[in-house]
N, C-alpha and C positions, 0 to 999 in steps of 0.2 A: 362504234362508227354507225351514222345513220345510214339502214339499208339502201335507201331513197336517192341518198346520193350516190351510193354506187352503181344501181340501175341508171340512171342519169349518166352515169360516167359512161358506162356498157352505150346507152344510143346513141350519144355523141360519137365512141368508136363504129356502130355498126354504120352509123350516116355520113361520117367524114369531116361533116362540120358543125359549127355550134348553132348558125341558123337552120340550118334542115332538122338536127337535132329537136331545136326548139319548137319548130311546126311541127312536128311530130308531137312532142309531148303537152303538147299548147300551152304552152309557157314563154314569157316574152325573152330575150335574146337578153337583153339584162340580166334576169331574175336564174337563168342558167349559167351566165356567167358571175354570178355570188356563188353560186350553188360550186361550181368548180372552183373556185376560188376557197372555197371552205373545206372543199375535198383537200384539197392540196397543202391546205394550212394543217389538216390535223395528219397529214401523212409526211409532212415536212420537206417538199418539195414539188418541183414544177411533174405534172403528168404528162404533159400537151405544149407540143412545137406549135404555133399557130403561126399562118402562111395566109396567103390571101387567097389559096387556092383550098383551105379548110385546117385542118390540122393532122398531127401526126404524133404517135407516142412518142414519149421518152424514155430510156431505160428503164425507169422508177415506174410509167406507164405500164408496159410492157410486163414488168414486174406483178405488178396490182392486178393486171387483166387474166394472165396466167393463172395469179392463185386464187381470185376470185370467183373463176368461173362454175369451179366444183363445186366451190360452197354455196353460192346464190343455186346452183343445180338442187342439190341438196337440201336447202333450205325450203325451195319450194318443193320438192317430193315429199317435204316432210308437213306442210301442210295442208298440202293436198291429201295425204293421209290422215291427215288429223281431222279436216272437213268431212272426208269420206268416213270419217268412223262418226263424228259429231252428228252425220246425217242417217245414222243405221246400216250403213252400207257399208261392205268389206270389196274388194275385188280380193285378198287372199284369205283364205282362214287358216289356222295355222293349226293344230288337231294335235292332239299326246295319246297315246291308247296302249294297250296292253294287247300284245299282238296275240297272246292266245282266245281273247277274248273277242278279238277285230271280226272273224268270219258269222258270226251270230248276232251281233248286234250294230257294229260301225259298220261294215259294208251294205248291208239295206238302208239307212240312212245317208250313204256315201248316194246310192242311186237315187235317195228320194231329190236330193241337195242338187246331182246333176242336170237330172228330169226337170224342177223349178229355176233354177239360177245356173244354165251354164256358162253362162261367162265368168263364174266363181272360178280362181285357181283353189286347189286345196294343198298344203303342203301337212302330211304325216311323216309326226314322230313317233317312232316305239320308244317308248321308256318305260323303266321302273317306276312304280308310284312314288318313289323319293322325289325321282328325277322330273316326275311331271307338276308333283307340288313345286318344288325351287323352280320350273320355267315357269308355271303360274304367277308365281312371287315376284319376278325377273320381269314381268311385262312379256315373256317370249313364245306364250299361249294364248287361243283365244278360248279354247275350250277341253276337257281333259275325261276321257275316258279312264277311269279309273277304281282301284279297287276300294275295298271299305274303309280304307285309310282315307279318302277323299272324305268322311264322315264328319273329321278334326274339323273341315275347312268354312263352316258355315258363319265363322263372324268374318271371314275375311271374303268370301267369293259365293256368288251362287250356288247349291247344290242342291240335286236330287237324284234318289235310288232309282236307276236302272232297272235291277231286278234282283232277285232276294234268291241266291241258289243252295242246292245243298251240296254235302262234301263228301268229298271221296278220299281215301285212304290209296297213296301209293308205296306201295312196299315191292321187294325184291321176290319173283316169280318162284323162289325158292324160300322164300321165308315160310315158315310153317301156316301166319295165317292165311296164306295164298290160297288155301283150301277151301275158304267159306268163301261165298258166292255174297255174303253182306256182309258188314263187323260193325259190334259197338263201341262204343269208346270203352267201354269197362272192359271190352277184349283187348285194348292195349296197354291197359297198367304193367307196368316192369320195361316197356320199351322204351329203345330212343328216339327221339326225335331230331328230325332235321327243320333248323328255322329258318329264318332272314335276318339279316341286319336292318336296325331303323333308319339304317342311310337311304336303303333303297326300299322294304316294304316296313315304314313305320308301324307298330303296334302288335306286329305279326306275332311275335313271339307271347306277348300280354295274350292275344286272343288264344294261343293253344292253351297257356296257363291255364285261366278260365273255363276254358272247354273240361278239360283235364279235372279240375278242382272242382266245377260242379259233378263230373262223375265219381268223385270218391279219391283220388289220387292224385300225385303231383309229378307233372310233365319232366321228363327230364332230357333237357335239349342239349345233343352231342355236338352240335355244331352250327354255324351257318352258313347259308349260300345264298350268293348276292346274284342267281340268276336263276330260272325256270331248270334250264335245262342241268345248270349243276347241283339244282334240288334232287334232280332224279337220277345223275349221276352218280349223286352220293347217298342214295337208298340202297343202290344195286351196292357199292363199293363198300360202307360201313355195316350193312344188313339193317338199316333204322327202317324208321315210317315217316311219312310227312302228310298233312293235312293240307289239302288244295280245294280249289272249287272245282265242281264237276266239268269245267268246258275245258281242263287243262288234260282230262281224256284222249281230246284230240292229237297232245303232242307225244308222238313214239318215240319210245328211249327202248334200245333193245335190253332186257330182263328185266322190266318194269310191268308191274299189273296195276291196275287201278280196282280198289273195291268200294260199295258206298258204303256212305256210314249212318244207320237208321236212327240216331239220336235228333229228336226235334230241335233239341238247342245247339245244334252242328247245324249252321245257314252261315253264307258268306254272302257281302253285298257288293252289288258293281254300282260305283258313283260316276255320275258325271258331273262337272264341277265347270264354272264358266264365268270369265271377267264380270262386275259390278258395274253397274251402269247403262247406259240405253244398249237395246240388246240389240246387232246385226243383223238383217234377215237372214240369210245363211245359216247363222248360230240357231237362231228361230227353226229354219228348215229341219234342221239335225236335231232339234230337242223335239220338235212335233215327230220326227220320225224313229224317236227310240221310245223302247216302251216305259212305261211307267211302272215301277216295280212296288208292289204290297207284301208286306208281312203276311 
């Protein structure tokens, strides 16, 4: 159904009759009444009692104005948004991040983005890097703090490294190597490991492999945990070890130590990842305000 005609139909209701109608829309009093006449023909009956005093719905009217009203709403929110993006301009940005990571890096960008643009709303999501690749995918991000997994994502979305950090070893305050104040990887041959699933940290598990096999030995992963904090729940609870980036320090689990780990090929990287196509200034503000990360 032509949109045209149903706004047409809408002023006619908002004016009362079909000549005011028509002044309005400057269209001659004929060439409105084809136009309803056409309305009417593909909806299969009359809309409009017409009086000499203007007109007035008819049930069928009535009908059509009700359900129509949300969708011509709708419709134009939607490209008003579509303009608003076509032009580099966001009023919302919609953000993914890893919350252990948020206090170091998004929040000083959160203030540079305030400071320049605030009439920007921002709405933050914490997710898992699974969960911010598939809202990426979804259309339901506009840009994604994210771990090394954001790495995979460069034929589909923009990326670039954050920062390149090293890794700490968290193990249980009572595990024997709780004693060294550093450890290498070579000091955890025989141990287990705690992973991730690739639902939520894609690759994670490949990277300790790796890690592991250029030191000499092969990883052997007890279990996985689809969260931060049931990573370090289950250090303390099974006696393993889990390999993290060092800002995951900040999160206290009671009988959890964190130790580094001095091997150079133990680096993990924080990606930011961001829609294709003309970039929002917003997204701009945020990408000028996180640092750029080098090997």
């Amino acid at each position: 159904m032509n949109l045209d005609l149903v706004r047409t139909f809408f002023a006619i209701i908002e004016h009362g009759s079909l000549n005011r109608a028509a002044v309005r829309l400057r269209l001659s009093q004929s060439t409105l009444t084809r136009q309803m006449h056409a309305l009417e023909h593909a909806i299969g009956g009359r809309l409009f009692e017409r009086t000499a005093a203007g007109v007035s719905l008819t049930t069928a009217g009535h009908a059509l104005a009700d359900g129509m009203r949300p969708v011509l709403a709708q419709f134009d929110a939607v490209i008003e948004e579509t303009r608003t993006l076509a032009c580099g301009k966001r009023v919302l940005l919609r953000i993914g991040y890893l919350l252990s990571a948020a206090a170091d890096y998004l929040h000083p960008a959160l203030r540079a983005l305030r400071k320049s643009n605030p009439e920007v709303k921002v709405k933050l999501l914490d997710l898992s890097p699974g969960e911010q690749i598939r809202a990426l995918r979804e259309g339901q991000l506009d840009l994604a703090l994210i771990g090394q997994a954001g790495a995979m994502l460069d034929r589909e979305f923009f990326v670039r490294r954050v920062a390149t950090l090293p890794v700490v070893v968290a193990l249980a305050e009572s595990h024997p190597l709780a004693a060294k104040t550093a450890l290498r990887l070579a000091d955890l041959k025989g141990e287990l490991f705690i992973g991730a699933p690739d639902l939520h940290l894609p690759g994670h598990n490949r990277w300790i492999t790796q890690l592991c096999r250029r030191a000499g030995f092969r990883a052997r992963i007890l279990q996985d945990a689809d969260s931060l904090t049931h990573v370090l729940a289950s250090v303390v609870s099974e006696h393993a070890v889990a390999l993290m980036p060092e800002y995951t320090q900040a999160t206290a689990v009671p009988g959890v130590v964190f130790r580094p780990l001095l091997d150079s090929t133990a680096r993990w990287d924080l990606v930011v990842a961001w829609q294709r196509g003309r970039v929002p200034e917003p997204v701009r503000v945020i990408l000028a305000a996180l640092p750029a990360g080098k090997r």
